[in-house]
C-alpha positions as CSV (number, residue, x, y, z in Angstrom):
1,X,-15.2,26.6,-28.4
2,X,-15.2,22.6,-28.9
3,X,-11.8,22.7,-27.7
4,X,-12.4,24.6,-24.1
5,X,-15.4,22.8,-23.9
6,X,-13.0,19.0,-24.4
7,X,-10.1,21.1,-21.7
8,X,-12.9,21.4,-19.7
9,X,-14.3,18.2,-19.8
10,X,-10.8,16.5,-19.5
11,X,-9.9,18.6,-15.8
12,X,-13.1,17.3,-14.6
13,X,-12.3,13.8,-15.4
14,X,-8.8,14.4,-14.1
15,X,-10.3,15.5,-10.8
16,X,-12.8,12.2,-10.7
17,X,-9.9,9.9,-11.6
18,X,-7.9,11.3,-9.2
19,X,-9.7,11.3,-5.8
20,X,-11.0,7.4,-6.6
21,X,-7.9,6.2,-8.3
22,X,-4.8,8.0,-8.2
23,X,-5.3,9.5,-4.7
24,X,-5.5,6.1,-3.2
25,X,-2.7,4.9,-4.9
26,X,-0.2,7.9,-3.7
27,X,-1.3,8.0,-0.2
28,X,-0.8,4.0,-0.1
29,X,2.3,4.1,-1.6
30,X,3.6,7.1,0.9
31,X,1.7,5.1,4.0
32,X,4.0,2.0,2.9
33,X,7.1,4.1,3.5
34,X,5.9,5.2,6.4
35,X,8.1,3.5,9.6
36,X,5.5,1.1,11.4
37,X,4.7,2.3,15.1
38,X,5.9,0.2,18.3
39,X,3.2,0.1,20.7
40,X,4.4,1.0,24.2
41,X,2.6,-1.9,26.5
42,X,2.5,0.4,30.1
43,X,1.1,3.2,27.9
44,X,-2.4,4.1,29.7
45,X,-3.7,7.6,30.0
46,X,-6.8,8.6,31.2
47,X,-9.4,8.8,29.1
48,X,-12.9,10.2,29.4
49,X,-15.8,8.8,26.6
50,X,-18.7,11.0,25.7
51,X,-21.5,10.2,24.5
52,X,-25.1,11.6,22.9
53,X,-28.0,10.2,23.0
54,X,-31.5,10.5,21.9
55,X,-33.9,8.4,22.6
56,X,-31.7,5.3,22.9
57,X,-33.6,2.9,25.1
58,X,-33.0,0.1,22.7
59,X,-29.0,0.1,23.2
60,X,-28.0,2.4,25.5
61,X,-27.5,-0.5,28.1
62,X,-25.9,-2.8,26.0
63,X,-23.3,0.4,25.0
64,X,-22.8,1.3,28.8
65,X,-22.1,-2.6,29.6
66,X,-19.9,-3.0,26.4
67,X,-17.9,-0.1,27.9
68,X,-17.4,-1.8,30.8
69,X,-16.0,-5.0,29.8
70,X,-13.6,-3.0,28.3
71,X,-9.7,-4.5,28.9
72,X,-8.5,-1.3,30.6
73,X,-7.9,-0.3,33.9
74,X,-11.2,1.4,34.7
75,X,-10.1,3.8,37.4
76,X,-8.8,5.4,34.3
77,X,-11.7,5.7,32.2
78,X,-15.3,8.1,32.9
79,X,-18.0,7.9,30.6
80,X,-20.1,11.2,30.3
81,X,-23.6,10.2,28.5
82,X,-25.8,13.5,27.6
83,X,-29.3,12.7,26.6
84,X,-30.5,15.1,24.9
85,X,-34.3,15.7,26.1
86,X,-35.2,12.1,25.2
87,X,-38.9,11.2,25.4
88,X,-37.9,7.4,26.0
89,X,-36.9,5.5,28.6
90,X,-33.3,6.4,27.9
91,X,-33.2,8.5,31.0
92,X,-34.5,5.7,33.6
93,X,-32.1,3.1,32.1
94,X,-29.2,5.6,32.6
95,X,-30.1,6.7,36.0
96,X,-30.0,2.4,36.8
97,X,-26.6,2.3,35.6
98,X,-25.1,5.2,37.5
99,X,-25.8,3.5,40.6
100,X,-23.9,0.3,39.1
101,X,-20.7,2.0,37.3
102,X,-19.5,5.1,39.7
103,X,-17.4,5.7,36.2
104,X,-20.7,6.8,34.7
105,X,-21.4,10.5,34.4
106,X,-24.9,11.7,33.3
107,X,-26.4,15.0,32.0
108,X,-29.7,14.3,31.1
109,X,-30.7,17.8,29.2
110,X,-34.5,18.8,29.3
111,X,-34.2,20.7,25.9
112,X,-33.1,19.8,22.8
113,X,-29.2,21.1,22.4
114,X,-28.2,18.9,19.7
115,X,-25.2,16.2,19.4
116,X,-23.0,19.1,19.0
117,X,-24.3,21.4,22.0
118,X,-24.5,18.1,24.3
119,X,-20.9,17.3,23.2
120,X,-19.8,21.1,24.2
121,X,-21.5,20.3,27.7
122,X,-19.9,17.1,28.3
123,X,-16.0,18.0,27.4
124,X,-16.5,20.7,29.8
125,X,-16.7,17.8,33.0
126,X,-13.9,15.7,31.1
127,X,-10.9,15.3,33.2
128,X,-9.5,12.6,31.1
129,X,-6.1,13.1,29.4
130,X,-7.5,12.2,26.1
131,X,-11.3,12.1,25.2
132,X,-12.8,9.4,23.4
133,X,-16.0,10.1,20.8
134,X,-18.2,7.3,20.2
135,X,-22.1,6.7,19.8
136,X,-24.3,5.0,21.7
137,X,-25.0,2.1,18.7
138,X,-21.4,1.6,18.5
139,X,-19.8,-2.0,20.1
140,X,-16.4,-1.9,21.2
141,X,-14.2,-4.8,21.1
142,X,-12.2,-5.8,24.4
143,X,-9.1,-3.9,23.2
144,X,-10.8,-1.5,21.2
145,X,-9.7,1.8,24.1
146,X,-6.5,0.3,24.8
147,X,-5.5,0.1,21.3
148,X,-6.9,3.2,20.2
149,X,-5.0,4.8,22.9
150,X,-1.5,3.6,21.9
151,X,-0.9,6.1,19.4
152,X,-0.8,9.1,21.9
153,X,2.6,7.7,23.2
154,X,3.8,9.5,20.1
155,X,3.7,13.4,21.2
156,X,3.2,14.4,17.9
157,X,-0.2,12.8,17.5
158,X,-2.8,14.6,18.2
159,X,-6.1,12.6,17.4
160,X,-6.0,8.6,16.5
161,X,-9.3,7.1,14.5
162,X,-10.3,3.3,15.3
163,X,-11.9,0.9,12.2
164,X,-15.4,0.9,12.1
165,X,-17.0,-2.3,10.8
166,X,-20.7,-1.8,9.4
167,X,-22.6,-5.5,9.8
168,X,-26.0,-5.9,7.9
169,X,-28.2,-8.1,10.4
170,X,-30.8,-8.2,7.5
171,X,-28.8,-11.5,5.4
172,X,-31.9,-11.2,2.8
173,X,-31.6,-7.7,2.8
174,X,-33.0,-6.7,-1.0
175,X,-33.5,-3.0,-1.4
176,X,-29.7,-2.3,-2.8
177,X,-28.1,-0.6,0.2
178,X,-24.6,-1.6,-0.6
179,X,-23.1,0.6,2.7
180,X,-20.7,-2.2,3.4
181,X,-19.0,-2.9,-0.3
182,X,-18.7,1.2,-0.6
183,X,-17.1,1.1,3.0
184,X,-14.6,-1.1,2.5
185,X,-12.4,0.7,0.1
186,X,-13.3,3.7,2.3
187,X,-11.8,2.1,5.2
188,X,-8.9,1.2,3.0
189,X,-8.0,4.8,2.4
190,X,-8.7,6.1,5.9
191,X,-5.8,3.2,7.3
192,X,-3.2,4.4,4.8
193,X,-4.0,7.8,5.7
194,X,-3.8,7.3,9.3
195,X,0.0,6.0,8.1
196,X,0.5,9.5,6.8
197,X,-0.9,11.0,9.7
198,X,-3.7,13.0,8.1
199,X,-6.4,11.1,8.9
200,X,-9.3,13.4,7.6
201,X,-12.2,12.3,8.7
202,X,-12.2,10.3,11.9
203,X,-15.2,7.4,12.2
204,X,-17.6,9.0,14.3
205,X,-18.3,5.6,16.3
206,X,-14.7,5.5,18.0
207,X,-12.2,8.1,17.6
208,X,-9.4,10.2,20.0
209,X,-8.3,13.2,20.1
210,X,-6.2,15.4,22.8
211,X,-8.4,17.0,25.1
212,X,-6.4,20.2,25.1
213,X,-7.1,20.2,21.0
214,X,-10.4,20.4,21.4
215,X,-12.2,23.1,19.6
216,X,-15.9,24.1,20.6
217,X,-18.3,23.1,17.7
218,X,-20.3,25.4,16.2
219,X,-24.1,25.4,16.8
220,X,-25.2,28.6,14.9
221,X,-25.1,26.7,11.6
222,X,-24.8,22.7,11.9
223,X,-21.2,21.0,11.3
224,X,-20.5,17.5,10.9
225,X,-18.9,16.9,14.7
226,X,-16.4,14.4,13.9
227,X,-15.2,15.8,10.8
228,X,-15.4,19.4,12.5
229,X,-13.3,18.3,15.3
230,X,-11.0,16.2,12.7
231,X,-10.2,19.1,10.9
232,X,-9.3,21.1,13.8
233,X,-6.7,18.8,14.6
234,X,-4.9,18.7,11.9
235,X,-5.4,22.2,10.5
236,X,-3.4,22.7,14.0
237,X,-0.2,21.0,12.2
238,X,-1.2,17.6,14.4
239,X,-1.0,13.7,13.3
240,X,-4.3,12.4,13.3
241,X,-3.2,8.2,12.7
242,X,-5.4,5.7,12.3
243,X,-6.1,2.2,14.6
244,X,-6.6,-0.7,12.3
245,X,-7.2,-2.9,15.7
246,X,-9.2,-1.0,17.5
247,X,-12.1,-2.0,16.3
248,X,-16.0,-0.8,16.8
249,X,-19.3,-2.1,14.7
250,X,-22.4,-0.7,13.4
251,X,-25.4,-2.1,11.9
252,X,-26.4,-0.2,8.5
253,X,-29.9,1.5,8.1
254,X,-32.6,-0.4,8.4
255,X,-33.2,0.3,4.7
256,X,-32.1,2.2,1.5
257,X,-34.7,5.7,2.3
258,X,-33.2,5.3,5.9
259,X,-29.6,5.3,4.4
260,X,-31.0,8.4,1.9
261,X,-31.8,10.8,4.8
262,X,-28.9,10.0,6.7
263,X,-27.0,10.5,3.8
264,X,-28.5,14.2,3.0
265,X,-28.2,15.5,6.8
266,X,-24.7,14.7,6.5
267,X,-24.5,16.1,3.4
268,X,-25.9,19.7,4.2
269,X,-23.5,19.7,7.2
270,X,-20.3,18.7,5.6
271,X,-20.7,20.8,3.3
272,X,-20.8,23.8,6.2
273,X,-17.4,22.2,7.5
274,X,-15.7,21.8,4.2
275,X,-16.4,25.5,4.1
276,X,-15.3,26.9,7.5
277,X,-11.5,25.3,7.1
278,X,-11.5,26.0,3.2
279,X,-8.1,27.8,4.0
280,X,-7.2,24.0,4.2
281,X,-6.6,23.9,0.1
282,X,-3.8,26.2,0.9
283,X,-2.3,25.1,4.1
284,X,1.5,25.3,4.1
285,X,1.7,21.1,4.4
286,X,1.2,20.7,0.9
287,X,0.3,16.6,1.2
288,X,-2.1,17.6,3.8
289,X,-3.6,20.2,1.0
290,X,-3.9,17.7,-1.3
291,X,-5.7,15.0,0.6
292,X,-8.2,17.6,1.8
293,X,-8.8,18.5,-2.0
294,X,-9.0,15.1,-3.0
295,X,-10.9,12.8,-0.2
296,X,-13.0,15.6,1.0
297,X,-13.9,18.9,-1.8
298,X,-13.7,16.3,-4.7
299,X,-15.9,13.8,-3.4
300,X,-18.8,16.1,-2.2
301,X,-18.7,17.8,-5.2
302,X,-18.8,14.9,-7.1
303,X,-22.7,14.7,-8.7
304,X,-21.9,17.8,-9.9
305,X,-18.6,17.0,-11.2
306,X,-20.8,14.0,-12.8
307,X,-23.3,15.7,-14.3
308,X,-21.0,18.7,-15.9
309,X,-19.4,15.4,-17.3
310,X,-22.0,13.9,-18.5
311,X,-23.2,16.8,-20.7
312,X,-20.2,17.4,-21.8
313,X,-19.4,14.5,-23.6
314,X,-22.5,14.2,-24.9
315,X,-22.5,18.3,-26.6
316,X,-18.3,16.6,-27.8
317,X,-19.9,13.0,-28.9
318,X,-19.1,13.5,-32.7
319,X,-15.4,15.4,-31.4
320,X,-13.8,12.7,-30.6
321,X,-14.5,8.8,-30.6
322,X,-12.8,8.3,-27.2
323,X,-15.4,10.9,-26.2
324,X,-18.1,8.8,-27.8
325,X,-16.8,5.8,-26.0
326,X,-16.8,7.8,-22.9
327,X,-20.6,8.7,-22.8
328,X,-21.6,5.6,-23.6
329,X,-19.8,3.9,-20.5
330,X,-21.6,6.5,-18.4
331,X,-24.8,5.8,-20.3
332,X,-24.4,2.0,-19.6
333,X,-23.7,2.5,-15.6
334,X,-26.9,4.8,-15.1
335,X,-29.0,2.4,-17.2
336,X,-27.9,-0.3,-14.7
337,X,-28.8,2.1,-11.8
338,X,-32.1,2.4,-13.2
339,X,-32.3,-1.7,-13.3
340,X,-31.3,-1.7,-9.7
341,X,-34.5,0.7,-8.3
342,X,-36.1,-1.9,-10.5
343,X,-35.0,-4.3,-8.4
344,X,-35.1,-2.9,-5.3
345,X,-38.9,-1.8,-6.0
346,X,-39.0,-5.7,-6.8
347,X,-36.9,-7.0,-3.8
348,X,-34.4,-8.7,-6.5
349,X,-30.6,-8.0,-4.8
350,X,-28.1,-8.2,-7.8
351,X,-24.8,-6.3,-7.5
352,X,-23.8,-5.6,-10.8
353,X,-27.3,-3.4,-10.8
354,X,-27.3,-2.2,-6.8
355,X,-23.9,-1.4,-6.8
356,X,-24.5,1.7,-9.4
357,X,-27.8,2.1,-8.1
358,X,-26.6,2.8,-4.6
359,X,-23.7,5.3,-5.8
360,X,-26.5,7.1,-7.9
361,X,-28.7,7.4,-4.8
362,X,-26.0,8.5,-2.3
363,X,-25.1,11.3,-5.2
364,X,-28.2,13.2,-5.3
365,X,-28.4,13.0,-1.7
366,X,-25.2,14.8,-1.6
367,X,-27.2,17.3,-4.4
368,X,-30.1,17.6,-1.8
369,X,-27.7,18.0,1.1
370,X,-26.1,21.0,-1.0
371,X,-29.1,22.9,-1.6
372,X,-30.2,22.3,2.2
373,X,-27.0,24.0,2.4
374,X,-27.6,26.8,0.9
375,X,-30.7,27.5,1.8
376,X,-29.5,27.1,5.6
377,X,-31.9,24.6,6.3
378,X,-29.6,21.9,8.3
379,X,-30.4,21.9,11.8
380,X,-27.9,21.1,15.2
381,X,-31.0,19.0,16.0
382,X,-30.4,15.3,14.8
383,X,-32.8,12.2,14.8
384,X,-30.8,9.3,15.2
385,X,-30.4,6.7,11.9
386,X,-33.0,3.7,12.8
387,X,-30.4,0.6,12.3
């Protein structure tokens, strides 16, 4: 029995290991082998850019002017903004900028549809050759579209994502959201990916795809919209690259329970989308198989993969001393996430404590978002992150 129970407890290390260390590595090493793209200058489709919005009145104009300063020739760009039912002034800001931008399209909904059933609506009045996701928090840079763009020259590329910077305005922030460290190697993987062309998850903030791959997202049971429409892309035997230049920022959450909730919504619902294109594990691009299992199943299954862990080598910690050496490293990073609520409760910022702190918070999110899950309690109704 001690023996299963150490096989066991080695494939689950084995599957940690390898979606933080040893997928990284390959698809690095196979982006770096990868021939480099020449950008084609007079390359400049049309392009239509949706956007949802609910109850946006802080940044909605500073979005629809950031769109406009754009360096793109606008009589190639629309902007379709759905506010869904906002109880703001959303709706009378957008209604003054129609009359400025003749680009601008509205659909200002009276019922809450949801960020999926609003982005349905929109891609219906898209004309633009390819459409362009983004929300309204999100700041372009000047070359963000026309760089984002350059990828489609390539036929075979059927979705590009752009680099999402997250900025912390708070400079004394204290409460241990560490967003931006954890992001950092995420962004990382997502640019050698793009190199490989199975860019899994696109940055919801500013990403591409063809408009004729666009696949309706589901509303019956709530999907993560830019992994959903991700997925669909590449499932379809598409590249989906990535930008490293064109460039959009966020602000974080305001604080760490803001970062929590936000965390678990998108938990319950990725969870939904990992299921409906499970046939993914199997798909007949082995690489593209592998990355799915390893960036995506791996990591949202990873609590559990911790916890199973965890026990483990504690039942197998007279086995083996490597074993014993093992539980007391994990013993030693969850006692350091305990010091860094401490802090947090205390306003004390340290990293070596809010680092683990942070990754143990985002992990039972991911556990709350799993039981939300499966008790079918996600909703297609969203309430934006306050950042």
């Amino acid at each position: 029995m001690n023996i299963f129970l150490q096989i066991v407890l080695l494939l689950v290390c084995a599957a940690v290991v390898n979606s933080f260390l040893v997928y990284p590595a390959v698809v690095f090493l196979k982006g770096r082998m990868q021939k480099i793209r020449q950008d084609k200058n007079d390359f400049e489709p049309s392009v239509s850019i949706l956007i949802a919005a609910y109850n946006e009145e802080k940044v909605i104009g500073g979005r629809i002017e950031n769109i406009a300063s754009q360096n793109y020739n606008h009589d190639k760009i629309e902007v379709f903004v759905g506010s869904d039912a906002s109880s703001d002034n959303t709706n009378n800001l957008l209604t003054e900028l129609a009359k400025k931008y003749s680009w601008l399209k509205l659909n200002l909904s009276s019922v809450r549809r949801g960020k999926a059933g609003i982005l349905n609506e929109l891609i219906e009045s898209a004309s633009g050759d390819i459409i362009i996701f983004t929300d309204a928090n999100t700041e372009f840079h000047p070359d963000a579209v026309k760089n984002l763009v350059a990828d489609f020259a390539d036929p075979s590329v059927g979705g590009v994502c752009g680099k999402l910077i997250f900025v912390d305005e708070d400079k004394e922030r204290k409460d241990g959201v560490e967003e931006i460290s954890y992001w950092k190697y995420e962004t990382i993987i997502k640019n050698a990916e793009g190199r490989c062309g199975v860019s899994l998850a696109a940055n919801g903030g500013i990403f591409a795809i063809r408009k004729e791959l666009f696949v309706k997202i589901p509303i019956e049971r709530a999907v993560t919209d830019d992994l959903f429409i991700s997925l669909s892309v590449v499932s379809k035997g598409w590249k989906f690259t990535y930008r490293y230049n064109a460039i959009a920022v966020e602000n974080t959450g305001k604080n760490l329970e803001a970062e929590y909730l936000r965390k678990v919504r998108f938990s319950s619902t990725n969870f939904q989308t990992l299921a409906n294109f499970r046939s993914l594990l199997w798909n007949k691009n082995i690489f593209l198989s592998y990355a799915f299992f390893s960036h995506k199943v791996s990591r949202w299954f990873l609590p559990f993969l911790l916890i199973v862990a965890y026990f483990l080598s504690w039942s197998l910690i007279k086995q083996n001393p490597l074993i014993y050496l093992f539980f007391v490293l994990q013993s030693t990073f969850y006692i350091l996430a305990v010091f860094g609520f401490i802090f947090s409760l205390l306003k004390i910022r340290m990293t070596v404590f809010s680092l683990p702190y942070f990754f143990v918070v985002s992990n039972i999110a991911v556990i709350q978002g799993f039981l939300k899950f499966l008790n079918k309690k996600h909703s297609v109704i969203w309430q934006s992150t306050e950042r």
